[in-house]
C-alpha positions as CSV (number, residue, x, y, z in Angstrom):
1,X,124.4,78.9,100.2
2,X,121.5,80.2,102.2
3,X,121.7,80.4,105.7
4,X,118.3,80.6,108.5
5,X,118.3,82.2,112.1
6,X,116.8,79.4,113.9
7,X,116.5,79.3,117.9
8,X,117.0,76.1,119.8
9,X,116.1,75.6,123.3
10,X,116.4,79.2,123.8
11,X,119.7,80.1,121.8
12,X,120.0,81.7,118.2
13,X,121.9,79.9,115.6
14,X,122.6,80.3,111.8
15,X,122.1,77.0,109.5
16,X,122.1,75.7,106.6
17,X,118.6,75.9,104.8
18,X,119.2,72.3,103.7
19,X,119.7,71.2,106.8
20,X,117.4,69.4,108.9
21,X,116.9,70.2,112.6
22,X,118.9,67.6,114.2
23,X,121.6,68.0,111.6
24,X,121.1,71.8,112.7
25,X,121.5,70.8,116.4
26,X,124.3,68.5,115.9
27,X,126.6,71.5,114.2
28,X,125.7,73.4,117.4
29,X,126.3,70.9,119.9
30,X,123.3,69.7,120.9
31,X,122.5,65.7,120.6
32,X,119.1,65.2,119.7
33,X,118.5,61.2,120.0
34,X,117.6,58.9,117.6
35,X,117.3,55.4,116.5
36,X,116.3,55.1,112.7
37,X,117.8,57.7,111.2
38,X,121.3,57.5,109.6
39,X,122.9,60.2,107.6
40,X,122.9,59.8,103.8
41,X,121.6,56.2,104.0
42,X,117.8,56.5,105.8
43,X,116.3,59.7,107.0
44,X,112.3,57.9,107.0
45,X,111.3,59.1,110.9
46,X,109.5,56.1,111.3
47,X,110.9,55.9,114.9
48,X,110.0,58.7,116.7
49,X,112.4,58.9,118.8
50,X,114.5,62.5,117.6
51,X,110.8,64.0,117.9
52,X,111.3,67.6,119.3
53,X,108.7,71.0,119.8
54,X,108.5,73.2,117.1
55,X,106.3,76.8,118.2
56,X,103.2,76.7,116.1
57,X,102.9,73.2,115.3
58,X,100.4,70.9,117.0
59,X,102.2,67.6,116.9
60,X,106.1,66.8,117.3
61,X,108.1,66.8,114.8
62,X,110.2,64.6,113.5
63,X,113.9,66.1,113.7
64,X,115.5,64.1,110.9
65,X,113.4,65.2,108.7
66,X,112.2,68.1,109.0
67,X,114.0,71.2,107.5
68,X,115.0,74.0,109.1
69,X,113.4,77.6,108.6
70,X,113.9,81.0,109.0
71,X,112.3,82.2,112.9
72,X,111.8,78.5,113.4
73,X,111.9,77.9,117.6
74,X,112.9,74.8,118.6
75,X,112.9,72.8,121.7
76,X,114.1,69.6,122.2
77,X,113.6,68.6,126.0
78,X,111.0,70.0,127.3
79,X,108.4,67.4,129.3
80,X,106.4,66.9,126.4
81,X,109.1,65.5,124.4
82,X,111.3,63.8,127.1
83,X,107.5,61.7,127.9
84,X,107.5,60.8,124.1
85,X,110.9,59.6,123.6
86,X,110.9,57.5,126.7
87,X,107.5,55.9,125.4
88,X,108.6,55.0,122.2
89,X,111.3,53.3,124.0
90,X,110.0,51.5,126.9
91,X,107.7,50.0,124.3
92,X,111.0,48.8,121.8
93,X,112.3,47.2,125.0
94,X,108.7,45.8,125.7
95,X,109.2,43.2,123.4
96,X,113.0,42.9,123.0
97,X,115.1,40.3,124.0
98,X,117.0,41.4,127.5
99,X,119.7,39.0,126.4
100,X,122.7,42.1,126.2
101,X,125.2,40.2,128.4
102,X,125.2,37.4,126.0
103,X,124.6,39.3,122.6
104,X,127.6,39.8,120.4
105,X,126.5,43.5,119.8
106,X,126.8,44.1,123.7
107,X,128.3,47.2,124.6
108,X,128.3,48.2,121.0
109,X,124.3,48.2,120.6
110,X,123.0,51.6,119.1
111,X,119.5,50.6,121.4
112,X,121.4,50.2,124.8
113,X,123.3,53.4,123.7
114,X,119.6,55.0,123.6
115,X,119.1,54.0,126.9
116,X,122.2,56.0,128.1
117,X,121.1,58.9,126.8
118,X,117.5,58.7,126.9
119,X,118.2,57.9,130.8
120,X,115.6,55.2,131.5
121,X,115.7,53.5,134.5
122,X,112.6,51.7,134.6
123,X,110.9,48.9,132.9
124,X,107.2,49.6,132.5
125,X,105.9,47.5,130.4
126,X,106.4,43.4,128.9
127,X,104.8,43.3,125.4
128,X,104.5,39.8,123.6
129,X,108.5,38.8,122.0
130,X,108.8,39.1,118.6
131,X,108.9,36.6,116.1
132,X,111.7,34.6,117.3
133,X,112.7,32.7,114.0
134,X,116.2,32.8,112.8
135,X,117.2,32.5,109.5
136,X,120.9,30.8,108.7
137,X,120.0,28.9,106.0
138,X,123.0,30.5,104.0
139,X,126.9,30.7,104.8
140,X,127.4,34.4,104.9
141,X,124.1,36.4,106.9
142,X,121.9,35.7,110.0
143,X,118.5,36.9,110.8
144,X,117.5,37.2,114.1
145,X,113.6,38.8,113.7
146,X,113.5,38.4,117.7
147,X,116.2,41.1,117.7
148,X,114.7,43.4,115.1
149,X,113.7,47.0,116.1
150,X,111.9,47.7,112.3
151,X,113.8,50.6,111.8
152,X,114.0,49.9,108.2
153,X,117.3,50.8,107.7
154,X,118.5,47.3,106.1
155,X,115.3,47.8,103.6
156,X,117.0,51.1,102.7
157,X,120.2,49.9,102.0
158,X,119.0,47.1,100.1
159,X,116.3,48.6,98.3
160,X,117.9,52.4,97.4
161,X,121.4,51.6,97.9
162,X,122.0,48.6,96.3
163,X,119.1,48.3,94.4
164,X,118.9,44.3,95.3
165,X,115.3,44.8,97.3
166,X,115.6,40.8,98.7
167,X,114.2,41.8,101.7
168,X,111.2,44.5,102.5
169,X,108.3,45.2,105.3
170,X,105.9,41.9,105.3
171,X,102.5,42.4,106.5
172,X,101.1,45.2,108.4
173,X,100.3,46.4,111.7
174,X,101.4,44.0,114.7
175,X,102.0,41.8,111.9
176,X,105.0,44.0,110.1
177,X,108.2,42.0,110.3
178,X,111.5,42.9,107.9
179,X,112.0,39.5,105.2
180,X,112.1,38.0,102.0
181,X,108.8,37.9,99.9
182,X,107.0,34.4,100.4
183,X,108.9,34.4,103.8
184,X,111.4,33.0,101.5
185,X,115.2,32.1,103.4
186,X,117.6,34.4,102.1
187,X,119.5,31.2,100.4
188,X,116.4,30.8,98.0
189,X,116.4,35.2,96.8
190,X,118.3,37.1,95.3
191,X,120.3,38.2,98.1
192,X,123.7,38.5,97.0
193,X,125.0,38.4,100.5
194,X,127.2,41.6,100.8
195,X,125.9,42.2,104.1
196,X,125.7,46.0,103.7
197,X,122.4,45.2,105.9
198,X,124.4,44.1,108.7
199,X,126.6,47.2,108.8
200,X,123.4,49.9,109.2
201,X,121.8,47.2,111.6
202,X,121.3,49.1,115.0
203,X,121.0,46.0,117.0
204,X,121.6,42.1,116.3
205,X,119.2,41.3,114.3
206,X,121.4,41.3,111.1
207,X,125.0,39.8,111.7
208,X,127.2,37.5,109.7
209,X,127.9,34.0,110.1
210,X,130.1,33.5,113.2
211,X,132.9,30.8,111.9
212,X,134.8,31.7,115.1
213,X,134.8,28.3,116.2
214,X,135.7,26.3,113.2
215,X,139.1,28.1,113.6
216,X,139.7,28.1,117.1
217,X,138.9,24.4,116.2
218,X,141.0,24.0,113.6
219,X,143.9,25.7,115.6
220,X,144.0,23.6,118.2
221,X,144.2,20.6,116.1
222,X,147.9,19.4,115.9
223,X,147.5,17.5,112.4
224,X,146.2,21.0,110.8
225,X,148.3,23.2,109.4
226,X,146.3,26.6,109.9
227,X,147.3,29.3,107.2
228,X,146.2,33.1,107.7
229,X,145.8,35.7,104.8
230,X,144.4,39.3,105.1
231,X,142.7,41.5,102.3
232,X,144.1,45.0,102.1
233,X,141.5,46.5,103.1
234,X,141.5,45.0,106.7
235,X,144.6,46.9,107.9
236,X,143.0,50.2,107.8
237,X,139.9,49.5,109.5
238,X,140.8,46.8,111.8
239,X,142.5,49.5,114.6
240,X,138.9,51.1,114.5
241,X,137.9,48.2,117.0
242,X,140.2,48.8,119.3
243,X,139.9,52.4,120.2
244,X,142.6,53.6,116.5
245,X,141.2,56.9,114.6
246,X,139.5,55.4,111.0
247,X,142.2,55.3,108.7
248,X,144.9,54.1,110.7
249,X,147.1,51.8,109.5
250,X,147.7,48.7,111.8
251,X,149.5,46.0,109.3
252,X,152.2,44.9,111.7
253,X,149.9,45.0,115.1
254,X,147.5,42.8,112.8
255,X,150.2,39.8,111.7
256,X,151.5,40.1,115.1
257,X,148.2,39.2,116.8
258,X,147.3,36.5,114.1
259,X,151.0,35.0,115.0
260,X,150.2,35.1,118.7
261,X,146.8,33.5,118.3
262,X,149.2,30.2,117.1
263,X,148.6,30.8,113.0
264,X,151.4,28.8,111.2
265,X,152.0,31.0,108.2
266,X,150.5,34.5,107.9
267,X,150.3,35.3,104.2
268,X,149.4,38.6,102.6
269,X,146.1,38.6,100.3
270,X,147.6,41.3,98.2
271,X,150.3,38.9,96.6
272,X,147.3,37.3,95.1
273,X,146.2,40.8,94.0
274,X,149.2,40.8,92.1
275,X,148.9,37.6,90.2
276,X,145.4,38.7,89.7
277,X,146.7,41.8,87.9
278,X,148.8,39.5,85.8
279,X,146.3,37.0,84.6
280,X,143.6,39.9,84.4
281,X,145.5,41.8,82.4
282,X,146.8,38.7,79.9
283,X,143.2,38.0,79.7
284,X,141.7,41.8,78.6
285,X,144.6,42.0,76.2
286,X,143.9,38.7,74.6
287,X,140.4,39.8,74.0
288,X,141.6,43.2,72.9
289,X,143.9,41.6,70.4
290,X,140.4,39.9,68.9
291,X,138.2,42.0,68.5
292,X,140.8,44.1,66.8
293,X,141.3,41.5,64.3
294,X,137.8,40.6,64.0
295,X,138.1,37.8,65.6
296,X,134.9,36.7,68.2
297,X,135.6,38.2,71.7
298,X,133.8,39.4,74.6
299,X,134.0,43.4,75.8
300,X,133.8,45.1,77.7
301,X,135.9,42.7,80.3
302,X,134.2,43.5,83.8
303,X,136.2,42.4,86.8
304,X,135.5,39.3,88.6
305,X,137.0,39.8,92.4
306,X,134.3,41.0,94.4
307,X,131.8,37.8,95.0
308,X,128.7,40.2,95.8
309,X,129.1,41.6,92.8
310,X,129.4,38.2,91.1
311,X,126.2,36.8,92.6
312,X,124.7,39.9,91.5
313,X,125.0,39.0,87.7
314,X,124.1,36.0,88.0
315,X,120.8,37.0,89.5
316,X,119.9,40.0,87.6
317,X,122.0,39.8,84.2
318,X,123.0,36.2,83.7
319,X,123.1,36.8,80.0
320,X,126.2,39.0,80.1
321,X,128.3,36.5,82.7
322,X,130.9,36.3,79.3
323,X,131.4,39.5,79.6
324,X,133.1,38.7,83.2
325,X,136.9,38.2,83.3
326,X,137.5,34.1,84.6
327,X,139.9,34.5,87.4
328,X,139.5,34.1,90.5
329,X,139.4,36.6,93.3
330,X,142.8,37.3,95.3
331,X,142.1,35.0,98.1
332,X,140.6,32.1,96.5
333,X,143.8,32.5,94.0
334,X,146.0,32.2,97.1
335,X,144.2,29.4,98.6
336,X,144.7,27.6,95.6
337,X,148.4,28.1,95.9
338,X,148.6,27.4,99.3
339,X,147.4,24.0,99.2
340,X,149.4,23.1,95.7
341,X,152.4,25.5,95.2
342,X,153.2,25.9,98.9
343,X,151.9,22.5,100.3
344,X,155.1,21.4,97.8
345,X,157.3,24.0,98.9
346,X,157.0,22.3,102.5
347,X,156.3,19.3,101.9
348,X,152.9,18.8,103.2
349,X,150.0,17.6,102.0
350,X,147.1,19.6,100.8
351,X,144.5,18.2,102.9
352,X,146.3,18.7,105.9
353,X,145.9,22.7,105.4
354,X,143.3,24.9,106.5
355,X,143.3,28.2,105.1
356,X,141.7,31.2,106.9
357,X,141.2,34.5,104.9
358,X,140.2,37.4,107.0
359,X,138.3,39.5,104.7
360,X,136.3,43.1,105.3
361,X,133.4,40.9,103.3
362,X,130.6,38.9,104.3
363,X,130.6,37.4,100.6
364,X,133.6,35.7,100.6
365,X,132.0,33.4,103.6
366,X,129.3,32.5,100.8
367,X,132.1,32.6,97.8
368,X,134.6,29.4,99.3
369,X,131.6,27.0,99.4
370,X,130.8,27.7,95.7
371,X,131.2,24.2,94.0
372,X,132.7,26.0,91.1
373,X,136.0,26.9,93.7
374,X,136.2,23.6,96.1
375,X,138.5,23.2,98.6
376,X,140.4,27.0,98.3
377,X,139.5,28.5,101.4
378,X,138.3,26.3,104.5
379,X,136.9,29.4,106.4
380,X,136.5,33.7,106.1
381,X,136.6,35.7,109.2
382,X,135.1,39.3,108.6
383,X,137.2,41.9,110.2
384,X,135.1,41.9,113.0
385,X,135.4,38.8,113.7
386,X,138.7,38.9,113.9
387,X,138.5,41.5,116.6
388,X,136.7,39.4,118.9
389,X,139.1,36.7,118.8
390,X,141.6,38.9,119.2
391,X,140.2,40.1,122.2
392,X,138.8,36.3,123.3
393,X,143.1,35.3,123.2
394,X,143.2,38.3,125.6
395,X,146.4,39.9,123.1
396,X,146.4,43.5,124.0
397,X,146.3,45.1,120.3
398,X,147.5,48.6,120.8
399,X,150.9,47.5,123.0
400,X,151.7,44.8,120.1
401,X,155.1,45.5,118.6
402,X,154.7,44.9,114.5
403,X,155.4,41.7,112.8
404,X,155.6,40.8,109.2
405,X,153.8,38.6,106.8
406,X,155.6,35.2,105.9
407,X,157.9,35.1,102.8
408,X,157.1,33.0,99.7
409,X,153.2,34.6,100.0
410,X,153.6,37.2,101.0
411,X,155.6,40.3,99.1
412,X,153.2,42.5,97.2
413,X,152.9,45.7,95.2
414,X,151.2,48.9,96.4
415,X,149.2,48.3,93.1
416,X,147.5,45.7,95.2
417,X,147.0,47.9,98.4
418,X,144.4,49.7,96.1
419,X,142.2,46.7,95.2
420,X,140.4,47.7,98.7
421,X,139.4,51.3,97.2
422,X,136.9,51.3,94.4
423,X,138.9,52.0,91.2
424,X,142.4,50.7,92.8
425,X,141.6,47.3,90.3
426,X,141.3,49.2,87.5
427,X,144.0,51.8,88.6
428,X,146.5,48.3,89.1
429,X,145.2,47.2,85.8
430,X,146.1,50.2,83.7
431,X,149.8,50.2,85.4
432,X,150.5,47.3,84.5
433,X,149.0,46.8,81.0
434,X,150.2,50.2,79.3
435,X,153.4,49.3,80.6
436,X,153.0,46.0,78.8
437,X,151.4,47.8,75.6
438,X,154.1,50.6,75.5
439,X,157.0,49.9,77.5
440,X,156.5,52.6,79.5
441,X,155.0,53.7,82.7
442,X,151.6,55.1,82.2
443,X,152.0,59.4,82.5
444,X,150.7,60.4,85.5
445,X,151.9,61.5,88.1
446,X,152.6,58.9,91.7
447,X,151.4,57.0,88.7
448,X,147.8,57.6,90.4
449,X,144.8,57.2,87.5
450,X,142.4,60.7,88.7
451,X,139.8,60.6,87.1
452,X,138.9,56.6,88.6
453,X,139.6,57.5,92.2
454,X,137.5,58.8,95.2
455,X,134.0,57.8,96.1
456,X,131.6,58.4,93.6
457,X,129.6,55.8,92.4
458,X,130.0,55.5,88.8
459,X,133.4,56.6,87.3
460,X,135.2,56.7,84.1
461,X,138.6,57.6,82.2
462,X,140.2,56.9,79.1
463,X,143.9,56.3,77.7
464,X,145.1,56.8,74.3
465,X,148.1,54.3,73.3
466,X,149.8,56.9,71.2
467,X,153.0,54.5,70.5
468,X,153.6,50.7,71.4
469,X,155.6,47.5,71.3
470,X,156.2,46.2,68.0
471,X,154.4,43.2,69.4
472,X,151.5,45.6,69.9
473,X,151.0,47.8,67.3
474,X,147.7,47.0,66.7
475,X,146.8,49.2,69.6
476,X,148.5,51.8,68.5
477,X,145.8,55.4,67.8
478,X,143.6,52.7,70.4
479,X,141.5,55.2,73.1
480,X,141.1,52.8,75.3
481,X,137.7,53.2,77.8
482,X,136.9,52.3,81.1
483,X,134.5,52.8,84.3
484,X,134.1,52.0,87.4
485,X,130.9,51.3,89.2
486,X,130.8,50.4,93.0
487,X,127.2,50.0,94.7
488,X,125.7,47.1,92.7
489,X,122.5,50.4,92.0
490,X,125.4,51.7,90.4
491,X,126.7,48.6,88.5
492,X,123.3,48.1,87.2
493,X,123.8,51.5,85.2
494,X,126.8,50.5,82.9
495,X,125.4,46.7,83.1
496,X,122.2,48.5,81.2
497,X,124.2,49.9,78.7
498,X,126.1,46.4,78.1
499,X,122.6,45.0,77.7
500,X,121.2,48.0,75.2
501,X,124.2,48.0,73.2
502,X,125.4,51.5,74.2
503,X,128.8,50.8,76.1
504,X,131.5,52.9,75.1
505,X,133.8,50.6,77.1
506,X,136.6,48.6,76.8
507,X,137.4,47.2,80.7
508,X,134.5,47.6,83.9
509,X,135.5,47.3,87.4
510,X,132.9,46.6,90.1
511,X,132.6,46.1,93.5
512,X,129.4,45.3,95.5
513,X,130.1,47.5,98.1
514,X,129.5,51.2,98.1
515,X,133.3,52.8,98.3
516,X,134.5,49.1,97.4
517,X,136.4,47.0,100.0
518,X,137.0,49.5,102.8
519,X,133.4,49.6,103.6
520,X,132.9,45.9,102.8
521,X,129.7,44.0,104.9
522,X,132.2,42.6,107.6
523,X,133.7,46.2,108.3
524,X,133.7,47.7,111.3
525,X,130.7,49.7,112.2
526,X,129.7,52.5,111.4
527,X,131.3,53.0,108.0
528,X,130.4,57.0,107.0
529,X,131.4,58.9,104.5
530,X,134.0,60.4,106.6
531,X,135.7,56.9,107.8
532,X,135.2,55.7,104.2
533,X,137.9,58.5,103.3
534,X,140.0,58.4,106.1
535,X,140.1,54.6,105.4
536,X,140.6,55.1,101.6
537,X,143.4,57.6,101.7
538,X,144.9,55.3,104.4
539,X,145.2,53.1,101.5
540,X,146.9,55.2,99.4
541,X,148.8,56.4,101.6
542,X,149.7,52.1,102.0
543,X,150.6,52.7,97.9
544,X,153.1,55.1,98.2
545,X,155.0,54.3,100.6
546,X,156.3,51.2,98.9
547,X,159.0,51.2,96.4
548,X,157.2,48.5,94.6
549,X,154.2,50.1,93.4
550,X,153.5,48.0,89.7
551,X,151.7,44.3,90.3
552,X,154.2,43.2,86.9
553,X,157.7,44.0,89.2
554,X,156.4,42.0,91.9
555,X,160.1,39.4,92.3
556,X,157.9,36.6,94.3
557,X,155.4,36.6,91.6
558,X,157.8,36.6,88.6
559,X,159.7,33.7,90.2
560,X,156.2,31.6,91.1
561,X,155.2,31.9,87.1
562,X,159.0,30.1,86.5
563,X,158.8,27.7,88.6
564,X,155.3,26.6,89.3
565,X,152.6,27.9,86.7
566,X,154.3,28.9,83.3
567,X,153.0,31.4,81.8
568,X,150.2,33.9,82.3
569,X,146.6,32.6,81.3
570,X,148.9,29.0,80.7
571,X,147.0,25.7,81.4
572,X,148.2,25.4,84.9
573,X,147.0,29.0,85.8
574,X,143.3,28.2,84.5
575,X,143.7,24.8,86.5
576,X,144.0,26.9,89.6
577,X,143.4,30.6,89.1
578,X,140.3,31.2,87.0
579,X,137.1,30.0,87.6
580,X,133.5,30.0,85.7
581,X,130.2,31.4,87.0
582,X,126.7,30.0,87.3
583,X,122.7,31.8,86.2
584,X,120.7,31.7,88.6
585,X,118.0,34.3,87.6
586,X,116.4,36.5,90.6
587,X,114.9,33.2,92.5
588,X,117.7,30.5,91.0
589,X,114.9,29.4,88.9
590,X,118.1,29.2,86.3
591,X,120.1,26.9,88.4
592,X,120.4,23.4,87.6
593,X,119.2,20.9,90.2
């Protein structure tokens, strides 16, 4: 790769000719600052603030976007540009809110960070506020304009990332504010509420839902029962808020806290993974089994656990929602069971439960008020969220000594660790129904599936079945084909494909969040590509260490389809663990009223 002497601030360095200056500056230890910009996700310059000198121009430059070159001389603090930055600041606090001792993003605010390093000490100037309307008008995102520094990161992610575009510059000038066309709510777009917005937000002015309260409330009332669950994906990012390296896993510090905070049962989410492997997988083999004897049935199957991605279809492609398998997703599974199998089990009654699942999505707060799933969940708690309270009990995290999820609910499968990486579905799936299919394990080695793991946006892989069960010869000579799409720009892709005819697939899995649950909306911030893989071989790492490792050898599971539900895909399971799905076409024009 081709590398440029460039000088900065009087020193030589080599870099990268694709870098740009304050990448160049970074890799040399020297912090230019900025507000906008964010690696890999927005690189606009529409701040102004990482403006340095650059010999032989006229103007600053923008340092986030401007390459290096060969000779180039840089300086990055000389009067000129220390006059600028603090300018463009003074005049983002000019009409800010000074509200930081009450704001939930104190202390952890990427503009009071500026401050720091800019050095400002002074107010100068008091502009008019901005627009101070908030929109909550649905379960799972706020929108504070007030708070809003128009940085137009959130329009990046939603527009380029995801490829949603609910939200966009309105008007111009003075004028500009960041919302829906029409200055629709977000309720009444097609928002599909996976709060990747909220996780590039500098500020406050994109946060989700607080539901805090209605489980402190809900605690301290002595006719509740309050249940906990937690998705995988929590215990390898949760440590992040208090001061752990990304990727650490903190599983036993986590059900301790939740115990301490007066939680009656702490369940494990994954348990419900591995049901959800069990009913998926009866379900892609019974359409399998169809269209192989001509019968009418519906492929490719596309996974149905991520409610982002669920909200997506029914938006944008509400022709193919058949193609979507009908369970549930893991928690909404296990707050079904919580409040029928396990309200039995202790003799309570259902309605005195309140289920709480702690999940790295801000979805899921929008997915248990779906009238299509009443009554599941009472209340989601993003990871961050959880932090708070955590800290609000005063519980000191890091001295906890591990505890362990409650029995009944809570055994699992490192098969369901992976459902928080992009491909771990898919990768459970295939364990489980080749081994079904052939009797066998599936030939890989730590029985991992390759070519569907790591980051990328779109994978694929296929299987041949060279020899099966008697009861499954039809699938014998059977290649069977599947992808894997995470970033709903991504899903739109193989979605196409469905649409034009041209799938070569048998089974999709899709998430709505870019590197799937481990960087889900209620994540802790900021979720690069470096934490994203320090949090996804964390999970892994979760997988392997377990000596069950197949969703179908899961004991607890085996025994709940004996005594409670029958059999797999049987009429009690579709009473409680599968679901249907709505059109709602891109501004629920398709919804019925």
């Amino acid at each position: 790769m081709k590398n440029v002497n460039i000088n900065i601030n009087g020193m030589t360095f080599e870099a990268d000719a694709n870098d740009t200056i304050l990448e160049a500056a970074k890799k040399n230890g020297i912090i230019i600052p900025s507000l906008c910009y964010l690696k890999d996700v927005h690189e606009g310059g529409y701040c102004r603030v990482c403006v340095v000198e650059v010999d032989g121009e006229k103007n600053l430059r923008t340092s986030c976007n401007t390459k290096v070159k060969e000779g180039m001389v840089v300086k990055t603090n000389t009067p000129k540009v220390k006059q600028a930055r603090k300018l463009v600041y003074e005049l983002l606090l000019s009409n800010h809110p000074k509200d930081c001792l009450s704001c939930a993003r104190n202390q952890h605010c990427e503009l009071q960070e500026l401050g720091e390093i800019i050095q400002i000490d002074e107010d100068r100037f008091t502009g008019v506020l901005s627009n101070t309307s908030i929109d909550d008008s649905n379960p799972s995102i706020v929108r504070d304009a007030s708070k809003c520094v128009l940085c137009r990161r959130c329009i990046t992610m939603c527009n380029e990332v995801q490829g949603v575009g609910a939200i966009n510059i309105q008007n111009r000038g003075f004028d500009s504010y960041i919302g829906s066309a029409e200055t629709l709510d977000l309720k009444d777009t097609n928002c599909v509420l996976c709060g990747q917005c909220t996780t590039v937000c500098p500020v406050n002015a994109l946060k989700e839902k607080d539901s805090i309260e209605d489980v402190i409330a809900a605690l301290n009332d002595p006719n509740k029962r309050v249940v906990a669950q937690t998705a995988p994906a929590i215990r390898a990012a949760l440590g992040e808020e208090f001061g752990f390296e990304p990727g650490t896993l903190v599983t036993g510090k986590m059900v301790a806290a939740l115990k301490l905070m007066g939680f009656d049962d702490v369940f494990d989410t994954n348990f419900a993974a591995d049901l959800t492997i069990i009913e998926e997988g009866t379900e892609f083999l019974g359409r399998v089994k169809k269209a192989l004897t001509k019968e009418k049935a519906v492929l490719p199957m596309i996974t149905s656990c991520s409610p982002g991605w669920i909200k997506y279809i029914e938006h944008t492609f509400p022709d193919l929602l058949g193609h979507l398998s009908t369970c549930k997703s893991p928690h909404m599974m296990l707050g079904a069971l919580v409040k029928s199998y396990y309200a039995e089990q202790i003799n309570e009654k259902p309605e005195n439960i309140y289920v709480v699942s702690i999940m790295p999505c801000t979805a899921k707060k929008f997915e248990c008020t779906r009238e299509e799933m009443p009554n599941d969940v009472d209340a989601v708690l993003t990871t961050r969220e959880l932090a708070r309270m955590i800290k609000d009990f005063g519980i000191d995290f890091k001295n906890l000594k591990d505890s362990s999820f409650d029995p009944i609910l809570g055994l699992s499968s490192g098969a369901a660790d992976i459902f928080a990486n992009t491909g771990g579905v898919m990768e459970a799936a295939i364990r489980t129904v080749y081994e079904v299919i052939t009797g066998r394990e599936v030939p890989f080695k730590d029985l991992h599936i390759k070519p569907i793991m790591g980051l990328e946006g779109i994978k694929e892989g296929s299987l041949l079945i060279e020899k099966a069960l008697k009861e499954w010869k039809i699938l014998e000579g059977v290649e069977v084909k599947v992808a894997v799409a995470s970033g709903l720009k991504n899903a739109k892709v193989l979605l196409d494909q469905i649409q034009n005819g041209t799938s070569p697939y048998h089974f999709i899995e899709i998430m709505a969040c870019p590197g799937g649950c481990i960087s889900g909306g209620g994540q802790p911030r900021m979720t690069t590509k470096e934490v994203k893989q320090k949090r996804l071989e964390a999970i892994y790492k979760e997988d392997e260490g377990k000596v069950l490792r197949k969703s179908h050898d899961n004991e607890e599971v085996k025994k709940l389809y004996s005594d409670f539900l029958g059999e797999p895909n049987g009429h009690k399971s579709h009473e409680l663990l599968h679901t249907h799905y709505v059109p709602r076409g891109r501004f629920n024009e398709l919804l019925e009223r």
